[in-house]
C-alpha positions as CSV (number, residue, x, y, z in Angstrom):
1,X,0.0,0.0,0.0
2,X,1.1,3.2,-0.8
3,X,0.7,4.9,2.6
4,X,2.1,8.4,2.0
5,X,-0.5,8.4,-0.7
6,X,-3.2,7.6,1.5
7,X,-2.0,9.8,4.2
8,X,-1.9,12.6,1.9
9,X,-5.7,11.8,0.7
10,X,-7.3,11.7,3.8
11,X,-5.6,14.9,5.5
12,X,-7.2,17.0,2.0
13,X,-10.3,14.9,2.0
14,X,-10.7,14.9,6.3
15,X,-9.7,18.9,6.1
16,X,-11.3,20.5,3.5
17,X,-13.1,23.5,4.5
18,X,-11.6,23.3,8.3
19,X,-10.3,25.8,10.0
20,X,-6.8,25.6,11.8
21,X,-8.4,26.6,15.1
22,X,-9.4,23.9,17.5
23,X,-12.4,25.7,18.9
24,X,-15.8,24.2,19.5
25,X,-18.5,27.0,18.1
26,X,-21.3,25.7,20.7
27,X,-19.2,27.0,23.2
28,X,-16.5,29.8,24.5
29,X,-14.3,27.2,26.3
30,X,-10.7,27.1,25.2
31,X,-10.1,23.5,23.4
32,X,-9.1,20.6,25.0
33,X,-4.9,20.3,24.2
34,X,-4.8,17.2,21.7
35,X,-1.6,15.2,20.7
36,X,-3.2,12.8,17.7
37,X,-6.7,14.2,16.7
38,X,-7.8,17.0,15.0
39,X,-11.0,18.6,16.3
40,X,-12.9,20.2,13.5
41,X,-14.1,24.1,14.1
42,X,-17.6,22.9,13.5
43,X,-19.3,19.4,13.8
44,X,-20.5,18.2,10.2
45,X,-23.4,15.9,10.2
46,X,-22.8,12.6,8.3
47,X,-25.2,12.0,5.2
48,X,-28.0,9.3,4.8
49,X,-26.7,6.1,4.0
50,X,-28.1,2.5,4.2
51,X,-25.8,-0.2,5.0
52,X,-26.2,-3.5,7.0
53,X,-23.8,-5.2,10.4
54,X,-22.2,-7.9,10.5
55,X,-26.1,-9.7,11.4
56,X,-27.4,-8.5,8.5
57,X,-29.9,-5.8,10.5
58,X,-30.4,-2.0,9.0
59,X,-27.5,0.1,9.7
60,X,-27.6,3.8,8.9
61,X,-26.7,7.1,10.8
62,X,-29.8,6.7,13.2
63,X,-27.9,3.7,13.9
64,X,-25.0,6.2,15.7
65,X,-27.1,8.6,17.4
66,X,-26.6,8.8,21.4
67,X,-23.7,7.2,21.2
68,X,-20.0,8.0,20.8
69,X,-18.2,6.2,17.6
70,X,-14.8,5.1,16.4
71,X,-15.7,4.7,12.8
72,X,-13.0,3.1,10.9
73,X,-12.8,1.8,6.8
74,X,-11.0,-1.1,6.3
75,X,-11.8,-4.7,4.6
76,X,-10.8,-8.2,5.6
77,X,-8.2,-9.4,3.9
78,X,-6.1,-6.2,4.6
79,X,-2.9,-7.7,5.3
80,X,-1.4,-5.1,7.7
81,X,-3.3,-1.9,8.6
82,X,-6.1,-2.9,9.2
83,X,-5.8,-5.5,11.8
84,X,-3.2,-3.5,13.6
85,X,-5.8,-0.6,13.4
86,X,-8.3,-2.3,14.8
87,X,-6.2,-4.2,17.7
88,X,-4.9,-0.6,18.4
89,X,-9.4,0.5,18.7
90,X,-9.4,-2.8,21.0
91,X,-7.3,-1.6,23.5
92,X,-8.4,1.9,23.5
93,X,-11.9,0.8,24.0
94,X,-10.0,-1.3,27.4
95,X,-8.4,1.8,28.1
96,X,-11.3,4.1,28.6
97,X,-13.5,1.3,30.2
98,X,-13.4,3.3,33.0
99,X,-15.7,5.7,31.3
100,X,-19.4,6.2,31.9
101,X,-21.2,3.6,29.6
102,X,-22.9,6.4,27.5
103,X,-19.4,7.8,27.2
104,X,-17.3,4.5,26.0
105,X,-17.2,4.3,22.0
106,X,-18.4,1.7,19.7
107,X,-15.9,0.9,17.5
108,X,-17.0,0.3,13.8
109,X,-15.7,-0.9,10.6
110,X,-16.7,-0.3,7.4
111,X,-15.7,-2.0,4.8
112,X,-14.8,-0.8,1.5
113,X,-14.3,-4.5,-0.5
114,X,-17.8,-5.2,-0.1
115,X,-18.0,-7.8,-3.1
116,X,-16.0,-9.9,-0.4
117,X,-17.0,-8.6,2.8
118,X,-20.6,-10.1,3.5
119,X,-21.8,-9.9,6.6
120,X,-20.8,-13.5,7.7
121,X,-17.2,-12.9,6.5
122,X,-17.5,-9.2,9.0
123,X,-18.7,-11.2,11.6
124,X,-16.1,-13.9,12.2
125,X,-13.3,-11.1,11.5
126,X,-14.8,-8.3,13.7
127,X,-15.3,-10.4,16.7
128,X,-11.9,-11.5,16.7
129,X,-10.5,-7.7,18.1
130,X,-13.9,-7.5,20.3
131,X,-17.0,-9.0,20.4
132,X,-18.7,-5.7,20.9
133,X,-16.8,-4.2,17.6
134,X,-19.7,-3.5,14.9
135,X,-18.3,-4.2,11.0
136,X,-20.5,-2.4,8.4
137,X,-21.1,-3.2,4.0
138,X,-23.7,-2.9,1.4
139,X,-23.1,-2.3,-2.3
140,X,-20.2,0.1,-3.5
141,X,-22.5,3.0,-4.0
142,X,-23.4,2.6,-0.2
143,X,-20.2,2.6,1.1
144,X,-19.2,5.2,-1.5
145,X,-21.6,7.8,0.1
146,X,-19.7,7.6,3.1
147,X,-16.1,7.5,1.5
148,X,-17.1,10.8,-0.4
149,X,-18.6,12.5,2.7
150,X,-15.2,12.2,4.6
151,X,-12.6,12.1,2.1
152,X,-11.9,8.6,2.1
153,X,-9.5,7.4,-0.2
154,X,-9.8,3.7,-2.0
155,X,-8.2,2.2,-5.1
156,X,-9.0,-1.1,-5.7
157,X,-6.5,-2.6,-7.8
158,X,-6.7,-4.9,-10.7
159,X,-7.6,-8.6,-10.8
160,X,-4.8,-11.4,-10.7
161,X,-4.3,-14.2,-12.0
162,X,-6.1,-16.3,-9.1
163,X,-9.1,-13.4,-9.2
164,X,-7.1,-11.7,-6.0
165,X,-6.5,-8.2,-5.8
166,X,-5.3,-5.4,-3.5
167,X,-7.5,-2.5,-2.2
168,X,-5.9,0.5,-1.0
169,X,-7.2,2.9,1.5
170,X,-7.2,6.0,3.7
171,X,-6.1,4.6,7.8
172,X,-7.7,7.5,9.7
173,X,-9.8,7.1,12.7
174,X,-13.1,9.4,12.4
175,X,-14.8,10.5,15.5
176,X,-18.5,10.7,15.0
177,X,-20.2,12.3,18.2
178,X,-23.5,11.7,19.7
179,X,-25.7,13.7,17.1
180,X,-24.3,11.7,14.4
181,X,-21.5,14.6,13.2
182,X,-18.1,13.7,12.7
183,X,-16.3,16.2,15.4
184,X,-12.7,14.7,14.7
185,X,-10.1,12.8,13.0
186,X,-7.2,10.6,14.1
187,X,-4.5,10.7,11.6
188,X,-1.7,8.0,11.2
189,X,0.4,6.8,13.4
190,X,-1.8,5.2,15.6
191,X,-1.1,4.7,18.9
192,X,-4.0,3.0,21.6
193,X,-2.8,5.5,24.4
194,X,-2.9,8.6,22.3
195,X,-6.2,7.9,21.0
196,X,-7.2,7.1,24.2
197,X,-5.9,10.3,26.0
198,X,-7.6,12.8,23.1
199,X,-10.8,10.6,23.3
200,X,-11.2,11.9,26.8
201,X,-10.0,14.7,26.3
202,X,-13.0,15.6,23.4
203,X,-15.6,13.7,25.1
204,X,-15.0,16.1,28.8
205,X,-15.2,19.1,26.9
206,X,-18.5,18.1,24.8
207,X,-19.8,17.1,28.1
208,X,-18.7,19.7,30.2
């Protein structure tokens, strides 16, 4: 994977139309200090889309509502990010168990190879990080409404000869707050305590 690439593309996609300031607009606090997220200047609701979990029920952005989410696009047979990503979500979500339960993030996946990623395949690999880790699909123009909305980069690549091929993607972490609005984004390197540290950070000031 070419990860400068995809570092690049989700920094202009994740940015666009941000200001520098890390200021929340509901409210004359000073920002919480952050070392890996950036918190955007105002909140931007995420757009209707219609995908399913990894049981097959309706998942769309009612779906998010009253609860904090660590929404992450990956794909199952993504042979290094992706797992490390979402090992890295597993222990933040240990990490911050100590929060209130309203406060404590699901952790999602969506997939961007849906052609492979049915809901049984999401389910096996999901549960494997944490049981209580929610993996997303649908059809490509599903996912694609989300991928637009936040700048997500993916390039699948072309067929071999064994009907394999690659998929390359953006690695951020998005941080979609309790009104369904993407508030923040985690950009690479991850790291569980970081994440974990700005996490708290965000979610004292929103509640406070």
């Amino acid at each position: 994977m070419n990860r400068a690439f995809v570092a690049v593309a989700v920094l202009a996609g994740a940015l666009v139309g941000s200001a520098a300031a890390l200021i929340f607009t509901s409210a004359r606090t000073a920002p919480p200090v952050l070392e890996r997220a950036t918190l955007f200047e105002t909140p931007r609701p995420l757009p209707g889309f219609a995908l399913v979990d990894q049981a097959g029920r309706a998942y769309d952005r009612e779906r998010m509502r009253g609860r904090w989410t660590l929404l992450f696009f990956g794909f199952v047979n993504c042979p290094d990010i992706c797992p490390t990503t979402l090992a890295t979500l597993a222990e933040v979500r240990r990490v911050v168990a100590d929060l209130p339960a309203a406060e404590r993030p699901d952790v999602v996946l969506a997939s961007v190879d849906p052609a492979r990623d049915k809901p049984a395949v999401l389910a096996r690999y999901v549960a494997h990080f944490d049981p209580a880790f929610t993996g997303i699909t649908g059809s490509d123009q599903s996912i694609e409404v989300l991928t637009r909305q936040l700048g997500v980069a993916v390039i699948i690549g072309p067929p071999a000869a064994d009907g394999s091929y690659a998929v390359d993607h953006s690695a951020a972490i998005f941080l979609i707050d309790p009104e369904a609005r993407l508030i923040a984004v985690f950009g690479t390197p991850h790291e569980a305590g970081a994440i974990a540290r700005d996490y708290r950070s965000i979610v004292a000031a929103r509640s406070g």
